[in-house]
C-alpha angles and dihedrals in degrees: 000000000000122000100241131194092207092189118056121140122207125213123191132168098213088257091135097043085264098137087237122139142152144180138213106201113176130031090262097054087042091058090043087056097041092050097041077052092047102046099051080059104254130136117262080231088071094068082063103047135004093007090144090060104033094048099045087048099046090049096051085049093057103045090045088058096042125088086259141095111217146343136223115231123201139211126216131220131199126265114256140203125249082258092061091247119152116258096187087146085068098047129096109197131003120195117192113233090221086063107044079055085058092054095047090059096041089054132036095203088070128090107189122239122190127209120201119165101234089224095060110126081229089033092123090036086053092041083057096051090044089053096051088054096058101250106161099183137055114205117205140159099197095185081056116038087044096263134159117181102194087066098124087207079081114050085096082064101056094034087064086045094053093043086054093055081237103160113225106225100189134175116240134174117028135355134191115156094065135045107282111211101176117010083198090056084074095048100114090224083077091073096063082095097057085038102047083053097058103261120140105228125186107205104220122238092354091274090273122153124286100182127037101256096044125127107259098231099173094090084058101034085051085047089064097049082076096060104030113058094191095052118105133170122226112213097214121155094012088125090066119092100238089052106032090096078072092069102068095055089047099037096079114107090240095058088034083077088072099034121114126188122247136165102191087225123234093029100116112235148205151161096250097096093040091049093042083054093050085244081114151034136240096240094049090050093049082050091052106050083054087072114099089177100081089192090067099023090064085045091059096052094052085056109048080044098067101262109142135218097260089063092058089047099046102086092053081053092056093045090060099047098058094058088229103118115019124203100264080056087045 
């Protein structure tokens, strides 16, 4: 089994003729761009010119000099109304499934994620070209991309990708780098509908809490591993100071078993919030910050953390099981 990165995002400015874009409106948003960029160890001078082919190299470059294998890279769609109209003004980035695919074929340290808006009026033609490109994953933030997954207009939607064997990697709990419509949209209950429907779903970041006043949604989301066989949790940004209170529910041998490793890539991260929190020591978070690479670094962290093996091989085994992407694809 491969070592995976299940939760990578990619960020492009079109500059390729990739359809990529973004915007940092704001100073905040401007500082949180400036340091991501920073910290994967890119000029400032990239969010301004080249930043498709800088980014996606520099990526491929990382994963293939960290202790893992692969990564999955995800698209990202635009929020949409009730109506199903596009709300591409209140949206920060968008990423093109086709290219995301591309990227996937130019370099074998990418699995490819989708991302289609359900409520797309072509939402189940798209799903159909992103299955016959072999994209095992879909990619969403419903609270931020105006989702509601108990909508019952969609179940036709999760029932083709059940039958497809896609996999719904989805964010719960808080958000705050990106416009949040609906907080509730990124309570796990809501994907009892998905879930109920066949489709395996991997809860991101364990819907723990992002800012200092969210629901803590991880007692109830490990609550319904009990009762949904095909539920799973990523841990990705733990190692960051505002979601490390997530690693101690998630940490025990018994939740480890639906546990999947992921970075958030290119949330910078540390060992600052795990070792404030007694999930580190001091030593292992001096090593770490000596880590330029954040793709290992974050491994590392997971590691000396407690998380085991089996959390770093899981998605592989997911991807295999879903008869998506063979071997001779991977």
């Amino acid at each position: 089994m491969r070592k995976i990165d299940c939760h990578v995002h990619i960020v492009g400015d079109g500059s390729s003729g990739s359809g990529c874009w973004f915007r940092l409106p704001g100073l905040w948003k401007k500082f949180l761009g400036r340091m991501m960029i920073k910290g994967v160890g890119l000029p400032v001078s990239s969010l301004k010119r080249d930043m498709d082919k800088l980014y996606s190299e520099n990526l491929a470059r990382q994963v293939r000099e960290s202790s893992l294998d692969a990564a999955v890279i995800l698209a990202q769609d635009i929020p949409r109304s009730d109506d199903g109209e596009p709300m591409e003004s209140e949206a920060q980035f968008y990423v093109p499934n086709e290219y995301v695919a591309e990227l996937a074929k130019r370099h074998e340290e990418f699995i490819p994620a989708c991302s289609i808006h359900p409520n797309r009026p072509d939402a189940m033609d798209e799903l159909e070209k992103c299955i016959e490109l072999k994209m095992p994953v879909l990619k969403l933030l419903p609270n931020c991309l105006n989702i509601d997954y108990s909508d019952k207009k969609f179940v036709p939607f999760w029932n083709r990708m059940a039958e497809a064997g896609m996999i719904l990697l989805s964010h719960t709990g808080g958000e705050m780098t990106v416009k949040v419509f609906n907080p509730e949209d990124a309570n796990p209950a809501k994907l009892v509908t998905p879930l109920d429907c066949g489709v395996t779903v991997i809860a991101a970041h364990c819907a723990g809490r992002s800012g200092l006043f969210d629901p803590n949604w991880t007692p109830d989301l490990l609550e319904m591993f009990k009762k949904h066989p095909n539920l799973y949790g990523d841990n990705s940004a733990v190692a960051t100071p505002n979601r490390a209170r997530t690693i101690k529910p998630i940490l025990p041998s018994e939740v480890q078993q639906r546990i999947i490793h992921g970075s958030d890539y290119p949330v910078p991260v540390g060992g600052l919030g795990p070792w404030l929190m007694g999930h580190l020591s001091f030593g292992d978070c001096w090593k770490t910050r000596k880590v330029k690479n954040i793709i290992e670094r974050d491994y590392l962290l997971k590691r000396y953390s407690g998380f085991d093996t089996a959390t770093f091989t899981r998605m592989d085994e997911l991807i295999q099981k879903s008869g998506m992407m063979s071997r001779d694809d991977a």
